[in-house]
DOBA-524321 format. One record per atom (N, C-alpha, C, O): x, y, z; atom name. Coordinates in steps of 0.2 Angstrom, whole numbers, plus 5000, padded with zeros to 4 digits. Example, Ala and Ser with C-alpha at 12.3 -4.5 7.8 and 13.67 -1.06 7.14 Angstrom:
    u    v    w atomo
 5066 4972 5039     N
 5062 4978 5039    CA
 5066 4984 5039     C
 5071 4983 5042     O
 5064 4989 5035     N
 5068 4995 5036    CA
 5064 5000 5039     C
 5067 5006 5040     O
***
This chain:
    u    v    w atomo
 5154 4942 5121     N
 5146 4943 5121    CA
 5143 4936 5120     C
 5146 4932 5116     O
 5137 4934 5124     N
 5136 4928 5125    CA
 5130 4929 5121     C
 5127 4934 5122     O
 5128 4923 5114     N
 5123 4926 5110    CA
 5121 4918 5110     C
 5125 4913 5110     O
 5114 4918 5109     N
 5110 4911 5110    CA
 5105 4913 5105     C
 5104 4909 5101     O
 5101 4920 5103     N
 5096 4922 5097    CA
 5102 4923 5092     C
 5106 4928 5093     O
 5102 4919 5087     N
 5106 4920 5080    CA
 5102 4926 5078     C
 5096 4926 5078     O
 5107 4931 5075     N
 5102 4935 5067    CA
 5100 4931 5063     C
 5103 4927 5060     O
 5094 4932 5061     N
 5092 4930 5053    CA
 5092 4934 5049     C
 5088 4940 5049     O
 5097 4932 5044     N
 5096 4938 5037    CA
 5092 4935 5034     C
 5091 4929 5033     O
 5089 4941 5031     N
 5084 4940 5026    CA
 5089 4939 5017     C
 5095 4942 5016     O
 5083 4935 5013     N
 5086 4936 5004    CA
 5080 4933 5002     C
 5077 4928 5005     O
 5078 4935 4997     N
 5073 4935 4992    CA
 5072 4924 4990     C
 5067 4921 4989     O
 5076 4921 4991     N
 5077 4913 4991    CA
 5079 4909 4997     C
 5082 4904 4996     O
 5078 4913 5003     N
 5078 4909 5008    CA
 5075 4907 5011     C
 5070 4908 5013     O
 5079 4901 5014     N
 5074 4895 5020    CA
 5070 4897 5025     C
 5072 4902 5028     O
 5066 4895 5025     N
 5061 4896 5031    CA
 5060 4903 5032     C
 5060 4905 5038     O
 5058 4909 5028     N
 5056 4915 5028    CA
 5053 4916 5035     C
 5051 4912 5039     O
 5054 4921 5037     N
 5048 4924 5042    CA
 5040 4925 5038     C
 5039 4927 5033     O
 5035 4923 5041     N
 5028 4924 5040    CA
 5024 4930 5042     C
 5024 4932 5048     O
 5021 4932 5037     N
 5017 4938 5039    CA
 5011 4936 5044     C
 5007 4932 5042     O
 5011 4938 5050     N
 5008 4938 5057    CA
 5001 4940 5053     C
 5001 4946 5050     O
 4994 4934 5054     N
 4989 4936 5051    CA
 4985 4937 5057     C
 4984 4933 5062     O
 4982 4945 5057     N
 4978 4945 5064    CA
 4972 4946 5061     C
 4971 4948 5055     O
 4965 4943 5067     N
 4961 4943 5064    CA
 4954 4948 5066     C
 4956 4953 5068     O
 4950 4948 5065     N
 4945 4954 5069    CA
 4946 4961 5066     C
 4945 4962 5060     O
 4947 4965 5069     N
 4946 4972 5065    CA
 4952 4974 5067     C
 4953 4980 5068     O
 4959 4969 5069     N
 4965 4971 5067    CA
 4966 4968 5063     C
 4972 4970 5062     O
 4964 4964 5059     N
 4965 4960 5051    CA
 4966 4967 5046     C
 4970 4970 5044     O
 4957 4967 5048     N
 4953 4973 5044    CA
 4960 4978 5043     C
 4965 4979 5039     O
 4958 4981 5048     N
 4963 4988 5050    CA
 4970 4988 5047     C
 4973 4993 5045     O
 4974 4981 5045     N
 4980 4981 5042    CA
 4979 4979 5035     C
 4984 4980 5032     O
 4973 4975 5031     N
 4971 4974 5025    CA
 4971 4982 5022     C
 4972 4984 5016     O
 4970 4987 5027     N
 4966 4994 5021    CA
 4972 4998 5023     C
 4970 5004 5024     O
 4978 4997 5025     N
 4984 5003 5029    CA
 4986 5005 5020     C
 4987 5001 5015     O
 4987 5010 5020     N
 4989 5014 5013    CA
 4997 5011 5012     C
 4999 5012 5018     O
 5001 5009 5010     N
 5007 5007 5010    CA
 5013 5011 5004     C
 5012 5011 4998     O
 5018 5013 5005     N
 5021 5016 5002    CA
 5025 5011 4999     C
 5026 5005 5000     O
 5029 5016 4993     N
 5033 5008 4989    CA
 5039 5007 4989     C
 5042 5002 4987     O
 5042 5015 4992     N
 5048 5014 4996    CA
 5048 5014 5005     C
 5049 5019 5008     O
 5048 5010 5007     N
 5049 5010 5017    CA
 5055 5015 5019     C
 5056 5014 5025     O
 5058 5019 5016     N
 5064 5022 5018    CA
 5061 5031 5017     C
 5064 5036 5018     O
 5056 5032 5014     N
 5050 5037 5015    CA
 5049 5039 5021     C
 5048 5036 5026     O
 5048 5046 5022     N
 5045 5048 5028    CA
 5039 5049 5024     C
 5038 5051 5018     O
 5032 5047 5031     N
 5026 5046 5029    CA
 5023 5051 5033     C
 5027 5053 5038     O
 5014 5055 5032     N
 5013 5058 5036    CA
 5007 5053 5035     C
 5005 5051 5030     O
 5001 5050 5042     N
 4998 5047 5042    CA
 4990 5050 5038     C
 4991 5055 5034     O
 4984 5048 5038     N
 4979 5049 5040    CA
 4973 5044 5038     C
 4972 5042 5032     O
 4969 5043 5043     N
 4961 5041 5042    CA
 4958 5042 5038     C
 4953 5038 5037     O
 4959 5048 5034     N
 4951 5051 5032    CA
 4948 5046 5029     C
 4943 5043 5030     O
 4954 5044 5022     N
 4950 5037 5019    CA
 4947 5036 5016     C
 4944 5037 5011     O
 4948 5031 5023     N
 4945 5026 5026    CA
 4938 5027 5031     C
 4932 5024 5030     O
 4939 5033 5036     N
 4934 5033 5040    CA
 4928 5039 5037     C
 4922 5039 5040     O
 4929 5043 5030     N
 4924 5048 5029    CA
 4919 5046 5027     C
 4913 5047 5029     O
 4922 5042 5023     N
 4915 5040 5016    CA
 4912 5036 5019     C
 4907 5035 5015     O
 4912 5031 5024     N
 4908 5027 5029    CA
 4904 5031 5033     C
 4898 5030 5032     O
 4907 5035 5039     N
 4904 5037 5044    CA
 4902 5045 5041     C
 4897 5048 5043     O
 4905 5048 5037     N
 4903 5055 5034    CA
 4893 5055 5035     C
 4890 5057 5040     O
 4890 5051 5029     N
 4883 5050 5029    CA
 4880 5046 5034     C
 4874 5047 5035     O
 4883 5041 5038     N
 4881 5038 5043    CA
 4881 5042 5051     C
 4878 5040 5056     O
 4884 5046 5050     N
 4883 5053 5057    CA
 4878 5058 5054     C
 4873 5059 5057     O
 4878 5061 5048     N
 4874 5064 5047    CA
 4867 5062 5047     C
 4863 5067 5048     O
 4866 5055 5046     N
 4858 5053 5047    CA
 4855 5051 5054     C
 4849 5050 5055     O
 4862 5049 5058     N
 4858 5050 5066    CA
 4858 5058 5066     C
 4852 5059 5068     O
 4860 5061 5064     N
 4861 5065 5068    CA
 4853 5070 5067     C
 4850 5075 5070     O
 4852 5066 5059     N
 4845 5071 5058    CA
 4839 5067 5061     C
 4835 5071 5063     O
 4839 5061 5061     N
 4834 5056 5064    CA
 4837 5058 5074     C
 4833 5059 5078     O
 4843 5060 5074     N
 4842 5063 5084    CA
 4837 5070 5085     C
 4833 5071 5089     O
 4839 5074 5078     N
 4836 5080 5079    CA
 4828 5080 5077     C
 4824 5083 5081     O
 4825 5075 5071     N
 4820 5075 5070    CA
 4814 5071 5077     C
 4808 5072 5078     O
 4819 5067 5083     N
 4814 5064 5086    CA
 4815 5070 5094     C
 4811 5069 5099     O
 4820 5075 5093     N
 4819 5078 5099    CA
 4814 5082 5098     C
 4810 5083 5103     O
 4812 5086 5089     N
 4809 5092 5087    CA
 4802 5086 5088     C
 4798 5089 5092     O
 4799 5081 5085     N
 4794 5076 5088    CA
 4791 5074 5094     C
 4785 5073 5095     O
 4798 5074 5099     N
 4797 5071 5106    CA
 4797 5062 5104     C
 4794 5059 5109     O
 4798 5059 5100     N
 4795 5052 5099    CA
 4796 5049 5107     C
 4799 5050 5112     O
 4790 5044 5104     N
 4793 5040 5111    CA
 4793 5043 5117     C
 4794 5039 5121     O
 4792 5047 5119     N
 4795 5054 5126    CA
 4802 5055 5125     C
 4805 5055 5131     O
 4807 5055 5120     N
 4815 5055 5121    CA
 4815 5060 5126     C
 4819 5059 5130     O
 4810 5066 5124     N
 4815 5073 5128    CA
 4814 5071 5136     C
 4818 5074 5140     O
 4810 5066 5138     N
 4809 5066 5145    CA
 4810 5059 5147     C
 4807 5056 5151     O
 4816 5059 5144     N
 4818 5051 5145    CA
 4825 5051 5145     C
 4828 5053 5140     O
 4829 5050 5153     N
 4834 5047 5151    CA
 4837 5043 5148     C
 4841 5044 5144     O
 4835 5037 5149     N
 4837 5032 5144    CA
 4838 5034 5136     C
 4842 5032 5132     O
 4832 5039 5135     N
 4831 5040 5129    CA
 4838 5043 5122     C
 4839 5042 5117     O
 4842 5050 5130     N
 4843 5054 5129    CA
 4851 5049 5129     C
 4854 5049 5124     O
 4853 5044 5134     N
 4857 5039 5134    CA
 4861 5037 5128     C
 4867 5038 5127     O
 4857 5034 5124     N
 4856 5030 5118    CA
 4859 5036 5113     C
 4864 5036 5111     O
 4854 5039 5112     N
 4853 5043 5107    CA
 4862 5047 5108     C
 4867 5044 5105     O
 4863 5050 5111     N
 4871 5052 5111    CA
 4878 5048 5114     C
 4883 5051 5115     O
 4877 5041 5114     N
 4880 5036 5114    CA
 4881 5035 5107     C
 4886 5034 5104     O
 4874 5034 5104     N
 4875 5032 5095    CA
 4879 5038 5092     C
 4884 5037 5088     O
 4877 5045 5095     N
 4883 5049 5088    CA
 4886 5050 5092     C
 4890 5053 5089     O
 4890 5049 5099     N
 4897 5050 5102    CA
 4901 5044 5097     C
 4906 5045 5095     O
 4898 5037 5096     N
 4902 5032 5094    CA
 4904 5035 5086     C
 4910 5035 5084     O
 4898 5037 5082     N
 4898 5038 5075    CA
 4903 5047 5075     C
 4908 5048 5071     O
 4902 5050 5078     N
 4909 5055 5079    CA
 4914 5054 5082     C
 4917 5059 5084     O
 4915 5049 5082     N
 4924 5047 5086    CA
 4927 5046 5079     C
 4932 5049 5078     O
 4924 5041 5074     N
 4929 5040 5070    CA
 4930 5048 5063     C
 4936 5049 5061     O
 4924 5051 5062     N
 4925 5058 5059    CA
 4930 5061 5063     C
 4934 5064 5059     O
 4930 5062 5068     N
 4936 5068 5071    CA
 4944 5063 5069     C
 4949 5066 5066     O
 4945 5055 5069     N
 4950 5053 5070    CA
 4952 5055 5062     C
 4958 5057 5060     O
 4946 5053 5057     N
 4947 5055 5049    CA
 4950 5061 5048     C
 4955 5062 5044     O
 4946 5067 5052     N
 4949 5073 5050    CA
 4955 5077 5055     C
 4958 5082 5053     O
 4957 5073 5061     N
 4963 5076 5063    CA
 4967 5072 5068     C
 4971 5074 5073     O
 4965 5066 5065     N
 4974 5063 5066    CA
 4978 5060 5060     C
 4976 5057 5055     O
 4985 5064 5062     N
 4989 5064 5058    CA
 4995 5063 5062     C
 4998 5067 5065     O
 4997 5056 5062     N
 5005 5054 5066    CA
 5008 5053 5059     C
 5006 5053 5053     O
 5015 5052 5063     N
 5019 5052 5057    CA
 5026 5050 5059     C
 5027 5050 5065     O
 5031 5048 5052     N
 5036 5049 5056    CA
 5043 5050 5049     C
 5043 5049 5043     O
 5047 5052 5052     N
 5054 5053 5047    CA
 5060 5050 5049     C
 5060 5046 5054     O
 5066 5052 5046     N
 5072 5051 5046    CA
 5073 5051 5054     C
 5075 5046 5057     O
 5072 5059 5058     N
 5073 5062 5064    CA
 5069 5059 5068     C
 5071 5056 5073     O
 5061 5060 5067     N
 5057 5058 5073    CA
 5049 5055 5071     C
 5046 5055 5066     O
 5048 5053 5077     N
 5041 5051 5077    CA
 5036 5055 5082     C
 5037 5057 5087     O
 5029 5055 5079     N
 5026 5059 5083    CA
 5019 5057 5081     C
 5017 5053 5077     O
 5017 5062 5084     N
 5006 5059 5085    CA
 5004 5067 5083     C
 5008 5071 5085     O
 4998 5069 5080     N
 4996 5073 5080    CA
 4988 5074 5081     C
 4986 5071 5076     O
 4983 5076 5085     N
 4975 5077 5083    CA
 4975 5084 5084     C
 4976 5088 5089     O
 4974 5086 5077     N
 4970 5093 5078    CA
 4978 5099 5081     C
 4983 5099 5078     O
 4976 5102 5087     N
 4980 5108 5089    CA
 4985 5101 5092     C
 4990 5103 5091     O
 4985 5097 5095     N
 4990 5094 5100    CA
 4994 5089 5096     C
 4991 5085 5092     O
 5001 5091 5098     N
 5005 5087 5094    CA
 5010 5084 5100     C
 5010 5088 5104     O
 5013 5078 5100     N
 5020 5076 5104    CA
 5025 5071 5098     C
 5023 5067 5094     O
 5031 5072 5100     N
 5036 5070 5094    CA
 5040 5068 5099     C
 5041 5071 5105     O
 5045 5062 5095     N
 5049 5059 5101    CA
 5054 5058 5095     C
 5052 5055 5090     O
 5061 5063 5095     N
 5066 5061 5091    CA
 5068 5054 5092     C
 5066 5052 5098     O
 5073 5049 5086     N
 5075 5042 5087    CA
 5080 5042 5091     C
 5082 5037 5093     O
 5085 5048 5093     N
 5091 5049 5096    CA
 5089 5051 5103     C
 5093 5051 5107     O
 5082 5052 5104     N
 5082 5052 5113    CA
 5076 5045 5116     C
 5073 5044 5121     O
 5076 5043 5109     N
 5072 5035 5114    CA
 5077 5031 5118     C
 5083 5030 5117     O
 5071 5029 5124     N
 5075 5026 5129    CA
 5073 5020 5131     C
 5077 5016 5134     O
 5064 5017 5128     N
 5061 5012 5129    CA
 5057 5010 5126     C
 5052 5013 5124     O
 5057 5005 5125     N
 5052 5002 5118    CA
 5046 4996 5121     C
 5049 4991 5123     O
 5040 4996 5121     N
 5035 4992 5123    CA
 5032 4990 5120     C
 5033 4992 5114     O
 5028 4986 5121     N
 5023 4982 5117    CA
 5015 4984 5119     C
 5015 4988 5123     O
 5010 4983 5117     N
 5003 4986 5117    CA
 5000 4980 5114     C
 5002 4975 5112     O
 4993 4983 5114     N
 4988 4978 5108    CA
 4989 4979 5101     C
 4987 4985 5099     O
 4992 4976 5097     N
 4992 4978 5089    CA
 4998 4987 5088     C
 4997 4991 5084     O
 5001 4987 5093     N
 5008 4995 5091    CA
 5010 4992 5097     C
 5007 4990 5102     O
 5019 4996 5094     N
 5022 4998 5101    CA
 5022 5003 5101     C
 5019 5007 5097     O
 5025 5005 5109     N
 5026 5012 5113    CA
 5033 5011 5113     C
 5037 5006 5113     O
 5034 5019 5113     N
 5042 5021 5112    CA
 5040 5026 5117     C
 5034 5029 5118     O
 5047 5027 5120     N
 5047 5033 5128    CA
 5053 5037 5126     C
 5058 5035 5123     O
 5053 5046 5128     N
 5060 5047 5129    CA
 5058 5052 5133     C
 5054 5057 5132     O
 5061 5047 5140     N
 5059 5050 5148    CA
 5053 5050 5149     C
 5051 5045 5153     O
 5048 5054 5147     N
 5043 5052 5153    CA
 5037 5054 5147     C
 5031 5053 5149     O
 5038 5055 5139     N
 5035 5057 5132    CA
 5034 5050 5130     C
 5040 5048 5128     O
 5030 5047 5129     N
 5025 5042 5125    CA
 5022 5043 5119     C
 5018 5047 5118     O
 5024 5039 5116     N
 5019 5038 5108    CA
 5019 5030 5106     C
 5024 5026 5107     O
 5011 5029 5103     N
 5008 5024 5100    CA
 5013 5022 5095     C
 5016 5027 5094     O
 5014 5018 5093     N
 5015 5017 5085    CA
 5012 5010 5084     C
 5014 5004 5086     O
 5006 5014 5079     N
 5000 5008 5077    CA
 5001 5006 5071     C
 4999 5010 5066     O
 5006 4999 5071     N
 5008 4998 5064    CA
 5002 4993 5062     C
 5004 4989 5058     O
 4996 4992 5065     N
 4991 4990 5062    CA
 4988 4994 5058     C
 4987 4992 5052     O
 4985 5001 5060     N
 4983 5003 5055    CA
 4987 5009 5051     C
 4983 5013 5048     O
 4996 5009 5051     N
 5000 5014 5046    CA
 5007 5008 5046     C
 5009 5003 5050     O
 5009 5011 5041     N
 5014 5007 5038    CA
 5020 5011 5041     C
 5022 5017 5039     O
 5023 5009 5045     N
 5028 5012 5049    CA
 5033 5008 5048     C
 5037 5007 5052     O
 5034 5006 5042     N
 5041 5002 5042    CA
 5050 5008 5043     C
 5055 5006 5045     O
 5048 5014 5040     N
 5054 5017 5042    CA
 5057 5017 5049     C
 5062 5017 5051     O
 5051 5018 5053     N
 5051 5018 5059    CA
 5054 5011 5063     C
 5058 5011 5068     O
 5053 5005 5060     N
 5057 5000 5062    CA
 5065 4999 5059     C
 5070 4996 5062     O
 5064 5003 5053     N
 5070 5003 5051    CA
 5076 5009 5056     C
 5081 5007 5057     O
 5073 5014 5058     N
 5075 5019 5060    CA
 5078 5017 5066     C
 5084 5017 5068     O
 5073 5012 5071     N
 5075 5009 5076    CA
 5080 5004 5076     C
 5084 5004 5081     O
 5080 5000 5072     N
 5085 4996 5069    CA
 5091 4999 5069     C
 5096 4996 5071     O
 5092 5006 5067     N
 5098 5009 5065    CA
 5103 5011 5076     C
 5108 5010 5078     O
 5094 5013 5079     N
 5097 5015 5085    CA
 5099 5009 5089     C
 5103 5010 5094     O
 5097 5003 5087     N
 5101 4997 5090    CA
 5106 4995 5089     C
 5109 4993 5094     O
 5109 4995 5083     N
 5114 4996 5081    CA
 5120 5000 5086     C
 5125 4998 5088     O
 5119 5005 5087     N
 5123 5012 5089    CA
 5123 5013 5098     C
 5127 5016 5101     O
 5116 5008 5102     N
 5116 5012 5108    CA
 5111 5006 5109     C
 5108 5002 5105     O
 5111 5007 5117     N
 5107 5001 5122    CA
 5100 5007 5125     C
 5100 5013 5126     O
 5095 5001 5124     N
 5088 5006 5128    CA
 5084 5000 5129     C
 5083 4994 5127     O
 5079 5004 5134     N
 5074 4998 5138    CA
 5072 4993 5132     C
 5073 4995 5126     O
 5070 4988 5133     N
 5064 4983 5128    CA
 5060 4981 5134     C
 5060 4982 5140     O
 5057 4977 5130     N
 5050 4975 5136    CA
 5052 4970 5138     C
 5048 4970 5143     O
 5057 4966 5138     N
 5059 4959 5144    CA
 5063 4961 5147     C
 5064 4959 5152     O
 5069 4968 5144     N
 5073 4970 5148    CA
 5077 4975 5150     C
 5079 4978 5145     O
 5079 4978 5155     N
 5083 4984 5155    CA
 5089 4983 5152     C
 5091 4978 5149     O
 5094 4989 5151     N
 5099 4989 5150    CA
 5105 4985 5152     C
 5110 4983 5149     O
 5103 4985 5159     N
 5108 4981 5164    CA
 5107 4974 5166     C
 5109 4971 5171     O
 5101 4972 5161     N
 5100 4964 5161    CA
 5107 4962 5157     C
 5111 4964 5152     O
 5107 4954 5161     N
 5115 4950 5157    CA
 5114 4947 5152     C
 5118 4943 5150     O
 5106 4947 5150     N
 5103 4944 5144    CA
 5101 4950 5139     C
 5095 4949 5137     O
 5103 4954 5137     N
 5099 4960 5135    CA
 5100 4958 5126     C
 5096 4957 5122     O
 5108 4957 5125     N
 5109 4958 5119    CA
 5105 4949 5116     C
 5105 4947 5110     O
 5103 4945 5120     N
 5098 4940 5117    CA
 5092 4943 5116     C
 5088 4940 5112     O
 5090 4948 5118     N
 5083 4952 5118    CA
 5084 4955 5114     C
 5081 4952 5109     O
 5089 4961 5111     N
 5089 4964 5108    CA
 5092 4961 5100     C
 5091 4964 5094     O
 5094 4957 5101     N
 5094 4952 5095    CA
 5085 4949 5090     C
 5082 4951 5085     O
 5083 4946 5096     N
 5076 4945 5095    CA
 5072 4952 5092     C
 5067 4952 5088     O
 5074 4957 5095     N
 5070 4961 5092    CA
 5074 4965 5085     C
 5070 4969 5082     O
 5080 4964 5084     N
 5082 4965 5076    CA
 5078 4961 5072     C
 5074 4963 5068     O
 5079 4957 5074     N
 5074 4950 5070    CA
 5069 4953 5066     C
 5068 4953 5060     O
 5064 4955 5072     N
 5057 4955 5072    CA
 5058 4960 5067     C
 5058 4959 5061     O
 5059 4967 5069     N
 5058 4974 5065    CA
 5061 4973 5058     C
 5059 4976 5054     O
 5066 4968 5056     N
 5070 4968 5050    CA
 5065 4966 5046     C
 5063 4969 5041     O
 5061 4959 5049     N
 5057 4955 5044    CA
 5049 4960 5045     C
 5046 4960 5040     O
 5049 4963 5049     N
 5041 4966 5048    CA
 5042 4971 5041     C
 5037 4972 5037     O
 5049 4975 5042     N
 5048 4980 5036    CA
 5049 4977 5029     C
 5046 4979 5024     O
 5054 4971 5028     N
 5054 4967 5023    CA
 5048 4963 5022     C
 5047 4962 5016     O
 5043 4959 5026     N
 5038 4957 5023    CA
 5032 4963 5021     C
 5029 4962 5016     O
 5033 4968 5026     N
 5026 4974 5023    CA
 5030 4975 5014     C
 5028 4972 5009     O
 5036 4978 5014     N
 5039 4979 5008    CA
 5043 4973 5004     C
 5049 4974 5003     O
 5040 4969 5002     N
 5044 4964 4999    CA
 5045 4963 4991     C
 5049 4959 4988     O
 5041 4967 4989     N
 5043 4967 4981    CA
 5048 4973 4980     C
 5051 4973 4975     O
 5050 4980 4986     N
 5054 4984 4986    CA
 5059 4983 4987     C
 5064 4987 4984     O
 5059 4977 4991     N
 5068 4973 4993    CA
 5070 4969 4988     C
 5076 4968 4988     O
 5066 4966 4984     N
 5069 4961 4981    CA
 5068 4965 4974     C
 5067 4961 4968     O
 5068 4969 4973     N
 5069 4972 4966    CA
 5077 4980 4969     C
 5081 4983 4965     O
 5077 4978 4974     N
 5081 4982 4976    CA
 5088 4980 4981     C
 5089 4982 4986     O
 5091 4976 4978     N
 5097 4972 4984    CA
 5100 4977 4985     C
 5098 4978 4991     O
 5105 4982 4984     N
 5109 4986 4990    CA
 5104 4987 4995     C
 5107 4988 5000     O
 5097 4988 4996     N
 5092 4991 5001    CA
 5091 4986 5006     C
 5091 4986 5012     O
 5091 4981 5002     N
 5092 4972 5009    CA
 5096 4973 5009     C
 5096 4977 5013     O
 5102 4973 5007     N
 5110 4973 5010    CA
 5111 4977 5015     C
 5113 4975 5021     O
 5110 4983 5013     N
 5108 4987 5020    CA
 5106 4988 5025     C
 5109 4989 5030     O
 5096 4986 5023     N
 5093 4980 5029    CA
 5099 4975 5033     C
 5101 4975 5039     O
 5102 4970 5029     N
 5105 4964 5033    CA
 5109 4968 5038     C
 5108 4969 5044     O
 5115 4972 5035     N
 5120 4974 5041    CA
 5115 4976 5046     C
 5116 4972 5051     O
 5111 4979 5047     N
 5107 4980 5053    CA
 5105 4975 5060     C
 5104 4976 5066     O
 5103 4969 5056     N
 5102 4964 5060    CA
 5106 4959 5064     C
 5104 4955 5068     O
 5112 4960 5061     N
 5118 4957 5067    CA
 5121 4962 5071     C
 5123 4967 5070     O
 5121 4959 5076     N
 5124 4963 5084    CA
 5130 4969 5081     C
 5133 4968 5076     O
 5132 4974 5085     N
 5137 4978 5081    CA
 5144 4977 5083     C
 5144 4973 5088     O
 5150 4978 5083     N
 5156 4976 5087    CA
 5155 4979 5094     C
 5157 4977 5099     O
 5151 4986 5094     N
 5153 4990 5100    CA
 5147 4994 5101     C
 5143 4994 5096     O
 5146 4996 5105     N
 5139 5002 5107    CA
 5143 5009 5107     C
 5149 5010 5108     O
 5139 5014 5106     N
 5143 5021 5107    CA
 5142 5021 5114     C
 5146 5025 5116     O
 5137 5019 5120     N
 5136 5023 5126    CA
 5134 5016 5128     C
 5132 5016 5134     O
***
């Protein structure tokens, strides 16, 4: 096995720590207010509400009475104006996207699986039938076959979920984003990306690891290469 990306284990007094990746704009935001559990080895089940109710709750309610009061007035000519009519349900389409995300998105993930849910529509991808792992603006995508799911670990605390995948590296070869499986560089890829998932779940939880060392012991075995692949 030809390896040029060393593991880094992690320990509560070590050199050159990995650093929490500071994003800025409304992916700072979105990861300053993510709810955080205080064990990462939890299955979590997600939700906005929040976050998004007590802001846009009375903020949708008063376009929507100031839309209704200028239709029942005509202000302006709304009723007989495109542009008018434009604006006005662009304002509560935009102020109604985040109310529906508050009241019925719920992803989530466990031990078994990860999945998305809005309302009646649900898709779930066990960790045993992933086959490809992607990168995005601020989440990866995970594939099994031709089933996709986000995992927006800016605004949910998915650390199980890196952990969980940590575990299927361990055990078995699947797509990453620089390579297939039948690349001759794959396990320096996938080295790299131990790395990364080990230190993201121990920096989001780092008062949990360092009050708990068999749990980073743990953590570490995961992040060096395995002697062998099941497949």
């Amino acid at each position: 096995m030809n390896m040029n990306v060393e593991p880094r284990y992690l320990a509560a007094d070590m050199d050159n720590p990995p650093l929490q990746y500071e994003e800025e704009g409304i992916y700072g935001i979105a990861r300053m207010e993510r709810r955080m559990s205080h064990n990462p080895h939890h299955p979590r089940v997600f939700s906005l509400a929040y976050l998004m109710l007590p802001v846009f709750l009375p903020l949708t309610a008063g376009l929507t009475w100031g839309f209704i009061s200028m239709l029942i007035d005509n202000s302006d000519g709304i009723r007989d104006s495109f542009s008018g009519w434009a604006v006005a349900i662009g304002a509560l389409t935009a102020a109604y996207i985040p109310i529906s995300q508050g009241l019925w998105l719920h992803p989530g993930v466990d031990h078994d699986k990860v999945w998305t849910r809005f309302g009646p529509f649900h898709r779930e991808i066990r960790f045993t039938d992933i086959t490809r792992l992607d990168i995005g603006v601020e989440h990866y995508k995970v594939w099994a076959g031709k089933t996709k799911i986000n995992i927006g670990y800016d605004r949910f605390d998915y650390a199980l979920f890196h952990i969980r995948l940590l575990e299927e590296l361990h055990h078995r070869k699947l797509r990453l984003p620089d390579a297939d499986i039948t690349d001759p560089n794959w396990e320096n890829h996938a080295q790299t990306w131990r790395n990364v998932l080990a230190a993201d779940a121990w920096l989001d939880h780092r008062d949990f690891y360092d009050t708990h060392p068999q749990h980073l012991a743990q953590l570490n075995t995961l992040i060096g290469p395995p002697d062998h692949y099941d497949d």
